[in-house]
Steps between C-alpha positions, in 0.01 A plus 500: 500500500584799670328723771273735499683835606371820689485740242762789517497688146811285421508254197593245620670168264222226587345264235214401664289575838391247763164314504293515819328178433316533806286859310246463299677623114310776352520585114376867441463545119345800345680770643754732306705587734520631904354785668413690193237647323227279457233280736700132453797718528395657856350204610816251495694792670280506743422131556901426493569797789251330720607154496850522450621412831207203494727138486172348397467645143772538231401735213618435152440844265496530138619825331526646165865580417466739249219718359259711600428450890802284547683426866713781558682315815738781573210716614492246766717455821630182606583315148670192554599369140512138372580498165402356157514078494667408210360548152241682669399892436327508820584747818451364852519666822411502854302797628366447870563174464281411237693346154384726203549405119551789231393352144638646164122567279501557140391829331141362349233748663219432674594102480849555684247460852371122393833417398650628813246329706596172306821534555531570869238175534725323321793607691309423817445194438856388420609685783301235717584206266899615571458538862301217574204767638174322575148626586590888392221698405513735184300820530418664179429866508224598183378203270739538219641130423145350484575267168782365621388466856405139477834392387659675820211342743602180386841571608397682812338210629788277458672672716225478762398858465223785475406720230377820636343806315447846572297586199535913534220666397295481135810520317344411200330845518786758469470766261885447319367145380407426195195269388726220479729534807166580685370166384813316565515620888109403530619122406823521614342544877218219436792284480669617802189480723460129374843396603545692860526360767349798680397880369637730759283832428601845627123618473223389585343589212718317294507141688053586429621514136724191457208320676236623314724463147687184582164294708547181327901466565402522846791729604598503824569869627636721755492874591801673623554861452809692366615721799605813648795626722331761761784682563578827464814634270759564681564806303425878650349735305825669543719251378773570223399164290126654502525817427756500252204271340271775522737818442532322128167485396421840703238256724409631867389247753137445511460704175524209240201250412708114395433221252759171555502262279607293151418726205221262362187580321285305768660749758299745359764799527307679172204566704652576762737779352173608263339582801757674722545701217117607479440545883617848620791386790807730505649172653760231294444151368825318578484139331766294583556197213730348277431674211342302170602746215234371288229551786632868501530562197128408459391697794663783431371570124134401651496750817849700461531479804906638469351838478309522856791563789338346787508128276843348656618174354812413843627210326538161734589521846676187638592619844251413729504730830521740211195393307285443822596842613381637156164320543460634867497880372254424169195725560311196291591184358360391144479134496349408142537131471244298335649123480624305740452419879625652838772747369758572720572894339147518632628381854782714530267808423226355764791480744668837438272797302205578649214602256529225176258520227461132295368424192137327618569139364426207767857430561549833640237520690562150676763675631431841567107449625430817682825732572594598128315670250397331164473656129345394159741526184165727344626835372454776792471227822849481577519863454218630737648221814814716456332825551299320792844439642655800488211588717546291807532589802855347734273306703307365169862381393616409824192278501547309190894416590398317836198309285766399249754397808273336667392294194826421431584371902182260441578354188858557338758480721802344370562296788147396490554418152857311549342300788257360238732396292696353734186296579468395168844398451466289796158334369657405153797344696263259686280448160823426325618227770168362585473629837 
């Protein structure tokens, strides 16, 4: 075998990295891709940048290839490449030290995420079976693969280790379902829930539900949070990257309200562009997404929204000092998600924009409690908590951003968050062995 290299940007000819047989092996599954948009997405960057100079853990990531969200790794510094094994379409690379795994999906819709799930588990698997890995833990991000999960426990446990869960939020729930799909996810995580080893929950409110849903499986759960950075951009209001940003979509610090965020039904961006456009602010909407023609295309013949100037649809924004320093400026942030646990585009606003107005759903306000403001999706609500902020006082804002910093310091720090799992990690290990 070879050795595991300190990345320098360089591919470098290497068919396979070293072991550490003395960490614990973790599987991450779920995930599309690195540090993009998206919560799994986030969260794996995240987790990865914390622990990767920790000897005691060695991260395995699965990543989609190809199609929409896939792992764009030259947006990344620090690629060390391995290769494709032969006869195999699969990608690896080392990134911080961690061995990632790019898999090829097919073009069948809303399917292609159980079949990549499968696949990567299956991949996984063999991985360990080739490499002679024992006690590894697999961490499955959203309850996708639930029919076939038995098959893979069964495997799992030959190999001495732990199947662990995060089940997201109610995915079953989402608006761009349909009847079927819905009913699919709704048995798809039954399955999952009676197979895991453990339910890691990143709400409180959602390890209550799995309980609640789930009572006679008996899960065994655990809360741990998504996180955030709290630290400022390192950008200046004067700096060229920034306002070259803003001199294109004629934006002036401070003078733009901000929506981040996948462009999903459940996100709610149709009442929240319906009523910017009723209330009376001479300010901008700037929303920041990958943009879902269809979704438009909808939205637009419903509200026509094209025709009102101060509606501002940025595109993405993958630079991160960048982004943060866009979020630090927002007047307001609209945060309109309605599925799902602790959201990490909910974080980063927490962390950086100082008045945020949620959608009033109990996810949301686990997190924000007291320093944000919270809106119902009935016609003229959203609209009058606008007008009520363009009426605030600096000290009334001021206010709200050190309530929303300080609830971030006390529950969703990233380190916090990374020392957790670390814990975890370290718990499965000793499970695995017997200890």
């Amino acid at each position: 075998m070879g050795r595991y290299f300190r990345t320098t940007g360089k591919s470098i000819d290497q068919t396979e990295p070293e072991i550490r047989t003395q960490a614990v092996q973790v599987f991450i599954i779920g995930s599309k891709s690195i540090g993009q948009y998206g919560g799994f997405e986030t969260f794996v960057d995240k987790l990865t940048e914390y622990h990767q100079k920790n000897q005691g853990i060695q991260y395995h990531i699965a990543c989609k290839a190809n199609g929409t969200g896939c792992m764009d790794e030259t947006k990344l510094h620090g690629i060390v490449y391995l290769g494709k094994k032969d006869g195999s379409s699969v990608m690896e690379f080392l990134y911080r030290n961690i061995h990632v795994f790019k898999l090829k999906v097919p073009d069948i819709g809303s399917a292609v995420a159980i079949w990549y799930d499968v696949a990567a588990m299956q991949y996984s698997i063999r991985y360990c079976k080739d490499h002679k890995i024992v006690n590894p833990v697999f961490y499955v991000l959203a309850s996708r693969i639930g029919p076939f999960i038995g098959h893979f426990k069964r495997q799992i446990v030959k190999l001495g280790g732990k199947l662990y869960l995060n089940p997201d939020g109610n995915e079953w729930k989402r608006a761009k379902w349909s009847v079927p799909i819905k009913w699919y996810w709704k048995k798809s995580e039954k399955w999952m829930v009676k197979h895991s080893d453990l339910i890691v929950c990143d709400s409180l409110n959602v390890e209550k539900y799995i309980k609640n849903e789930y009572i006679k499986f008996t899960p065994r759960t655990v809360y741990i949070a998504y996180g955030a950075d709290m630290v400022k951009s390192r950008l200046s209001n004067s700096d060229f990257k920034y306002r070259k940003w803003l001199e294109s979509r004629r934006l002036k610090p401070g003078e733009y309200y901000l929506v981040v965020g996948r462009f999903v039904p459940e996100n709610n961006f149709e009442t929240i562009i319906r009523e910017f456009m009723k209330s009376c602010s001479e300010h901008k909407l700037v929303i920041i997404t990958d943009k879902n023609q269809k979704l438009f295309g909808q939205l637009e013949r419903k509200l026509q929204f094209q025709a009102d100037e101060r509606i501002i649809f940025a595109g993405t924004v993958y630079d991160k000092e960048l982004l943060k320093k866009i979020r630090e400026n927002a007047l307001g942030y609209f945060h309109g998600h309605e599925v799902g646990g602790t959201n990490p585009s909910l974080l980063e606003a927490l962390e950086s924009t100082e008045v945020n107005l949620l959608l009033d759903v109990r996810f949301n306000r686990e997190v924000g409690e007291d320093a944000v403001l919270y809106w119902k999706k009935e016609p003229g609500n959203l609209k009058l908590l606008i007008e009520a902020v363009e009426k605030m006082s600096v000290g009334e804002r001021h206010a709200f951003g050190e309530k929303a910093v300080e609830r971030i310091k006390k529950a969703y720090r990233w380190q916090f968050i990374a020392d957790q799992y670390e814990e975890l990690w370290s718990e499965s290990r000793k499970s695995c062995s017997g200890q």
